[in-house]
SEMAR-447424 format. One line per field, with one value per residue (C-alpha): residue in one letter; x, y, z. Coordinates in nm, 2 decimals, decimal comma. Layout:
N
type <- c(a/...)
X <- c(X/...)
Y <- c(Y/...)
Z <- c(Z/...)
//
This chain:
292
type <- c(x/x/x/x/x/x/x/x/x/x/x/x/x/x/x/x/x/x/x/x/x/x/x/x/x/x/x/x/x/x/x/x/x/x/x/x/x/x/x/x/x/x/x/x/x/x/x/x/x/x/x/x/x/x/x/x/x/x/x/x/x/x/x/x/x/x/x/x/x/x/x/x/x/x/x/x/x/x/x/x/x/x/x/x/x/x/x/x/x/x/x/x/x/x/x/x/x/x/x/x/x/x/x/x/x/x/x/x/x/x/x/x/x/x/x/x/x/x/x/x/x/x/x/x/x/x/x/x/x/x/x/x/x/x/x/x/x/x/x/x/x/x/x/x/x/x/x/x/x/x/x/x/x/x/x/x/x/x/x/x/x/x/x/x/x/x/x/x/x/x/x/x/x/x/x/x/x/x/x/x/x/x/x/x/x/x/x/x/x/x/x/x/x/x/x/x/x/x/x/x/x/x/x/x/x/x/x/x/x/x/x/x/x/x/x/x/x/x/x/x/x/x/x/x/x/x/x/x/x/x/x/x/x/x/x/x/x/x/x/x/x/x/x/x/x/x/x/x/x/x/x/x/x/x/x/x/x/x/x/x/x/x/x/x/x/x/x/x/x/x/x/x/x/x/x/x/x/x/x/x/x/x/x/x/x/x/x/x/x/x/x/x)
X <- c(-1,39/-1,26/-1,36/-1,24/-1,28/-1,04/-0,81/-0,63/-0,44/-0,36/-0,59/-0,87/-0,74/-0,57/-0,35/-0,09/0,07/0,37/0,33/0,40/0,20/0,26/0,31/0,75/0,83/0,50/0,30/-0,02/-0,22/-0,28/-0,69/-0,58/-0,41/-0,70/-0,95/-0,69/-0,64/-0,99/-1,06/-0,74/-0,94/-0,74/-0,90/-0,66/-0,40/-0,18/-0,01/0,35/0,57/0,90/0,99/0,68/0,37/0,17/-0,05/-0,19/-0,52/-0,64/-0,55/-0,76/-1,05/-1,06/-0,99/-1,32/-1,51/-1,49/-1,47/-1,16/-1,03/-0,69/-0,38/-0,22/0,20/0,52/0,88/1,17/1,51/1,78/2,15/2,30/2,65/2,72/2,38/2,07/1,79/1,41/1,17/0,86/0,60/0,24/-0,10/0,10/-0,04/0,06/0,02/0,28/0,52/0,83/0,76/0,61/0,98/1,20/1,09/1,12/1,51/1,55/1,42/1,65/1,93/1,74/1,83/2,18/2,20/1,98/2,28/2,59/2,41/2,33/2,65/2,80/2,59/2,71/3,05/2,96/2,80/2,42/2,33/2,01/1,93/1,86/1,58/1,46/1,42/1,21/0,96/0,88/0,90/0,50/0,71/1,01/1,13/1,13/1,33/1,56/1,71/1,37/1,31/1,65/1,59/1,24/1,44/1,72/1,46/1,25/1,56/1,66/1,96/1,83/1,56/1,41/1,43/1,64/1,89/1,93/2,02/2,31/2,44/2,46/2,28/2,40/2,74/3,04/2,85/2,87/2,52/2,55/2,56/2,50/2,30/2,35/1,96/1,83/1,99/1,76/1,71/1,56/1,32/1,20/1,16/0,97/0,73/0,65/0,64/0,36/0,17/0,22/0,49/0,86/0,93/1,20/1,13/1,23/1,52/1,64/1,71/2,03/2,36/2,45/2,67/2,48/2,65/2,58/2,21/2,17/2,34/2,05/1,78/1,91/1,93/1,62/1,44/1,65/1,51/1,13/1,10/0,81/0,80/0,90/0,82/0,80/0,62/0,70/0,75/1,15/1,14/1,17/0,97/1,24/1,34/0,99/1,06/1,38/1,21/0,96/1,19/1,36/1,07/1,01/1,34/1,34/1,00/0,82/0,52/0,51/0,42/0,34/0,30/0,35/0,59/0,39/0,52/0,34/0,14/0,46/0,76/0,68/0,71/0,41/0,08/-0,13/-0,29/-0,07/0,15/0,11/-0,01/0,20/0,38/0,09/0,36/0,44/0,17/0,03/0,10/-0,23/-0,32/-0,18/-0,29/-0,71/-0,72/-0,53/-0,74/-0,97)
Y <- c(2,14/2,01/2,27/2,18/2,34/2,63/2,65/2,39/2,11/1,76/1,62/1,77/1,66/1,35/1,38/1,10/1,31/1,08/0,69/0,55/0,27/-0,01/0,33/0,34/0,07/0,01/-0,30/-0,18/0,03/0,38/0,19/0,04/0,29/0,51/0,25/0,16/0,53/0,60/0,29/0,39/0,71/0,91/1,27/1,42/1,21/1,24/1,01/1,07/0,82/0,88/1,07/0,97/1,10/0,77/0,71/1,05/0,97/0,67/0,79/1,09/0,88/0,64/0,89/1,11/0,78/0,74/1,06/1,12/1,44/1,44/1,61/1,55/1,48/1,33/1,24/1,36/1,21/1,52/1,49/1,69/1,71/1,38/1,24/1,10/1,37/1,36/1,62/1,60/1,82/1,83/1,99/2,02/2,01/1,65/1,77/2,12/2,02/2,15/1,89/1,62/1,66/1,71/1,37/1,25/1,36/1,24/0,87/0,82/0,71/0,41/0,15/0,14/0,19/-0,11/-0,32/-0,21/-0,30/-0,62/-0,68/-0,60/-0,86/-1,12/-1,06/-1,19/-1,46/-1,32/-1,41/-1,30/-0,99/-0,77/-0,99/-1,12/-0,75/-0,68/-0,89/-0,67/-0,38/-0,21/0,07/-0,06/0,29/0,30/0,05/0,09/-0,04/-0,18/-0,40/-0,55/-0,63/-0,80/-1,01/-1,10/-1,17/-1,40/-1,60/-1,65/-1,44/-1,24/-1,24/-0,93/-0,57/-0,43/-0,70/-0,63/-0,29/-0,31/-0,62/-0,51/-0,19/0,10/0,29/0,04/-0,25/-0,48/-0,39/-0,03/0,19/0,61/0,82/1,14/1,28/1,64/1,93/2,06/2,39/2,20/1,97/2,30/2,51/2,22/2,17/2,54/2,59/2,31/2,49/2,31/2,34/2,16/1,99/1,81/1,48/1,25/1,45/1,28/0,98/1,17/1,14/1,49/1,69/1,95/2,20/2,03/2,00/2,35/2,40/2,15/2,41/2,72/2,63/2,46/2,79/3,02/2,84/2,86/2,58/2,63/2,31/2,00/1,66/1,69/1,35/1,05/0,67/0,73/1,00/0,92/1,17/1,32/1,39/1,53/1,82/1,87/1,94/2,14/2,39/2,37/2,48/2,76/2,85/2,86/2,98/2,65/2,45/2,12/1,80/1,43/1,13/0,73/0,68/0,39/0,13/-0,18/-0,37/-0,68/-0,38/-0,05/0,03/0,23/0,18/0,46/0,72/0,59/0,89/1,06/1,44/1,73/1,97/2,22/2,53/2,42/2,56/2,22/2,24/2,20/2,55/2,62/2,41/2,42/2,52/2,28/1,98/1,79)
Z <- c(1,69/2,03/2,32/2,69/3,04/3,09/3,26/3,10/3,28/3,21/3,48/3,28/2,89/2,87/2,61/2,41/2,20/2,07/1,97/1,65/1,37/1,12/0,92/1,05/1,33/1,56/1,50/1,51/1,24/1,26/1,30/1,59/1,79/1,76/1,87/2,22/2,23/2,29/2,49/2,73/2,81/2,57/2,52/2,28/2,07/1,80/1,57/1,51/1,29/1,20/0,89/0,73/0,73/0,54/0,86/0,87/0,65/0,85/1,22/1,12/0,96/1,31/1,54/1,38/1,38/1,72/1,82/1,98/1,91/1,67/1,60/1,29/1,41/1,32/1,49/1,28/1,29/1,34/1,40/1,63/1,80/1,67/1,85/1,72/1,85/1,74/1,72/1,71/1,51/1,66/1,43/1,12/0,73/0,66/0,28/0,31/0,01/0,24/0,52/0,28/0,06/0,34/0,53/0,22/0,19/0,51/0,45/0,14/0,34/0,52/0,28/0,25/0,66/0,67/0,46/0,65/0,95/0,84/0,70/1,03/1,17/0,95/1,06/1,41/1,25/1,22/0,88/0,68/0,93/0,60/0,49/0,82/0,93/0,59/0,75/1,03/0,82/0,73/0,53/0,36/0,32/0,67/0,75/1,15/1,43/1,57/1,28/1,33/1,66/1,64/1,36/1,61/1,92/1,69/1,59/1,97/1,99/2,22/2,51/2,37/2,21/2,51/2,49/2,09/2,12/2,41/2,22/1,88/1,80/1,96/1,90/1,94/1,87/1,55/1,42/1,47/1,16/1,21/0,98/0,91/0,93/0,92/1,10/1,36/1,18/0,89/1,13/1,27/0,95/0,80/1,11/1,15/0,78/0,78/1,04/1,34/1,68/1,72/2,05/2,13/2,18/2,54/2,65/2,92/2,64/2,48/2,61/2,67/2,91/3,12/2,85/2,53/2,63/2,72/2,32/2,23/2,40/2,28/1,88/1,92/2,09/1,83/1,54/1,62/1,86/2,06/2,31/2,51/2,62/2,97/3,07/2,88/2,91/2,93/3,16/3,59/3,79/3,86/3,49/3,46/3,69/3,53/3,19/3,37/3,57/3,18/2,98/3,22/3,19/2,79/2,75/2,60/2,64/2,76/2,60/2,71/2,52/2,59/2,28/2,24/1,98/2,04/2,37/2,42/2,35/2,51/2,85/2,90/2,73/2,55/2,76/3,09/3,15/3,48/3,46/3,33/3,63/3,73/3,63/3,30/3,02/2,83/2,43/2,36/2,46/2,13/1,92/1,95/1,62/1,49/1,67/1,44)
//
């Protein structure tokens, strides 16, 4: 069991608590993030792929082996007003047959995204995207926009990821194709259901108005959700105090994590985040039990 010094505070447990494997659409293995974890200093991480839970086993394996202490997570796609929102689910039961089916729901749709957006691609005269995308793909079931767009850098139609996505994956653009994923009552039901607590994922990402986001805050809150990512690689300092002065205002912990994807794509490396807001109380202080 993982013990720490109370009281707890982020300069004291260094904590990655969202990144992502081979598992849905980061290029290392579940393995190798926990080796870099624990090499970056890392003193409490969690694995969290999205909508699939395949990684779980090994990142639990590698993270006991070298004794870095382990939550059991996941990211799960949800669509709300219209946007793409993820939650993610920390110290959850990655065998609960409610989470293990509903991720499972919510994957089904990958496939046949994956063709429209590659037959919009051939319409600007991007042939082969389907297929070239496959071969960035560790889960086929799993298929998304990142694959795409390590296809299209690779092929020299763009510089890099960044330049993908505002040129032909986002909404408007010819390689754009929505999805309609899991309501956010479902992503929450399944998470708590499988023991473990919601929290909404990078906030500052979604394009919301002040009043849609607070709609965001209050379902999440009325459905069971218990936290939010505070510090993370797409968040200013200033968006950090946002979310802070916001989880005190809604009652939820806080969470922090690099979103970590892969050492030549991500922004921030595992175990770089700066320390949570001293008001905010750390998610972890909730989840001891479920550390491993």
């Amino acid at each position: 069991m993982w013990s720490t010094p109370a009281p707890y505070n982020s300069a004291v447990i260094r904590a990655d608590l969202h990144c992502h494997s081979t598992a849905s659409d980061g290029t290392l293995t579940p393995a190798e993030l926990a080796t870099r974890a624990k090499a970056a200093g890392v003193s409490l991480w969690a694995l969290t792929d999205h909508d699939d839970l395949s990684g779980q086993s090994q990142a639990l394996q590698a993270a006991a082996a070298c004794q870095l202490p382990f939550l059991c997570g996941v990211e799960i796609s949800v669509s709300f007003a219209d946007v793409t929102v993820h939650i993610v689910g920390l110290g959850i039961d990655p065998e609960h047959p409610t989470l293990v089916q509903g991720l499972a729901h919510t994957r089904s749709g990958r496939e046949r995204r994956a063709q429209a957006m590659a037959q919009g691609l051939a319409q600007v005269g991007i042939t082969g995207a389907y297929q070239g995308a496959l071969q960035y793909v560790g889960n086929p079931s799993l298929i998304s926009r990142t694959h795409f767009a390590r296809f299209l850098v690779a092929n020299g139609h763009c510089q890099d990821t960044n330049e993908v996505f505002r040129r032909y994956l986002t909404p408007g653009k010819p390689g754009y194709v929505p999805h309609q994923w899991a309501t956010l009552g479902n992503a929450v039901q399944w998470i708590t259901q499988a023991g473990g607590i919601a929290v909404v994922a990078h906030p500052a990402r979604y394009p919301f108005s002040p009043s849609a986001e607070y709609a965001l805050f209050s379902e999440f809150k009325q459905h069971g959700g218990q936290a939010v990512e505070v510090v993370t690689s797409a968040h200013t300092g200033a968006d950090a105090a946002r979310y802070a002065d916001l989880a005190t205002e809604f009652g939820l912990l806080a969470s922090t994590g690099s979103d970590f994807h892969s050492p030549t794509e991500s922004r921030c490396d595992l175990g770089s985040m700066p320390p949570l807001p001293g008001q905010v109380t750390p998610v972890w202080e909730a989840l001891q039990h479920r550390v491993h």
